[in-house]
N, C-alpha and C positions, 0 to 999 in steps of 0.2 A: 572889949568894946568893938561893937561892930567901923568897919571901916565907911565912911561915908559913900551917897553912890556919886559917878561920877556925872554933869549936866546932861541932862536928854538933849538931843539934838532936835533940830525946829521939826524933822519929818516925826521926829517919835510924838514930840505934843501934838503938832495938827493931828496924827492918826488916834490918839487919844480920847480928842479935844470931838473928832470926827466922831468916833465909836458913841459919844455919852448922847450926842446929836441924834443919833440911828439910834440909840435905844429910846429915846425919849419921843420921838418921833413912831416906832413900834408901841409904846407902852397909847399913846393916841389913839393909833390905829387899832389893836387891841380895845380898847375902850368906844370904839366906833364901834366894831362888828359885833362888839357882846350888846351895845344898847339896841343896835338895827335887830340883833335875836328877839331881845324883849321887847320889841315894839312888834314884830313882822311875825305873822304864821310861816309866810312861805318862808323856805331855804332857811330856816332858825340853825341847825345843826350845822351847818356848812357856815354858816354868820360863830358860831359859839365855837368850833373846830378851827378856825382863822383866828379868832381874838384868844383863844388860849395857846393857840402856836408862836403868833406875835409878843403877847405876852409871854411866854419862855424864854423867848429871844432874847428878849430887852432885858430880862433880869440874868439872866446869863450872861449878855454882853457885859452889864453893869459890874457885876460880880467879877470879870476876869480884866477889868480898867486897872483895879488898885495892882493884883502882881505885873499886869500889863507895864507901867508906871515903874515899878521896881529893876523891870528888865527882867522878866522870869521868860525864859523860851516856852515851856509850856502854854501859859497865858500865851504868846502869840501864835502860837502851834492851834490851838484852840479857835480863837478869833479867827485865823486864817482860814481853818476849815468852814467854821458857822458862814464867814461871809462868801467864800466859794457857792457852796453848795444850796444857801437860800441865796444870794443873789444871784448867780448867772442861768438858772432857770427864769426868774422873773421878771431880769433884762429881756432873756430870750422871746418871753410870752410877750413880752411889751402891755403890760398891766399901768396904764398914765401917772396912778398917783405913787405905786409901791414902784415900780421904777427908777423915779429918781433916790426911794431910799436903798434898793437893792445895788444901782450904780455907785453912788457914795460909800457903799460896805464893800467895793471891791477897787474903789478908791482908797481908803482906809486900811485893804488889806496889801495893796502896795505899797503903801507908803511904811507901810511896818517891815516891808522886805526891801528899801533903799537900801543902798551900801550905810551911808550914815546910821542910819537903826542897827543894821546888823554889826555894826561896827561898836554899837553901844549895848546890843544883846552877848556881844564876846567878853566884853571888858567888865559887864555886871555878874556873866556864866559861865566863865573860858570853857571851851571846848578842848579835848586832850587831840594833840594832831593826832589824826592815822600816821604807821606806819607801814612800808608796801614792806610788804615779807613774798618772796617768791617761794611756790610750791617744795613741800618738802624740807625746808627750812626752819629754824627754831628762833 
């Protein structure tokens, strides 16, 4: 019988609670730019290229909530990347509406790297310490 997990800490749900917000909020957005495609001649591929990106996001995000939740490091290894790499270009551009969701994914992805989280990522995944072994040594 598996051993039970131990209580997430308040940063690990807000970051959670955070993520399902940012995808839900993507899966929107998403659904914006694919209907602006169907409606508009112009810019339709750059409108359907945007709402299938955003939509990947969101169901990715989704998807990696539950091992998220479990305390799996990978899930936050994952999360962590996705919210780097599409948010702090979109902060950068300063784009009004995706903005505040790109700020909040790199709010979310702090909050999963608090000592408290990681302190709850150990005790769900222990980590084996390193050992220093000096050159030449067995």
């Amino acid at each position: 019988m598996a051993k039970p997990l131990p209580p997430r800490p308040f940063t690990l749900r807000a970051a959670v609670v955070l993520w399902l917000v940012i995808a839900v909020l993507l899966l929107v957005a998403a659904g914006t730019f694919l209907t602006s495609a169907a409606v508009q001649d112009t810019d339709r591929a750059g409108f359907i290229g945007l709402g299938t990106v955003f939509g990947a996001l969101a169901v990715l995000q989704l998807l990696l909530l539950l091992p998220l939740r479990r305390g799996r490091r990978s899930a936050r290894e994952l999360l962590s990347t996705v919210g780097i790499i599409a948010g702090v270009p979109i902060v950068v551009r300063g784009t009004p509406g995706l903005s505040l969701i790109a700020g909040a994914m790199l709010v979310a992805v702090l909050l999963m790297w608090l000592p408290q989280s990681s302190d709850y990522f150990q005790l769900t995944q222990p980590k084996a310490k390193k050992r220093l072994r000096l050159p030449g040594s067995r």
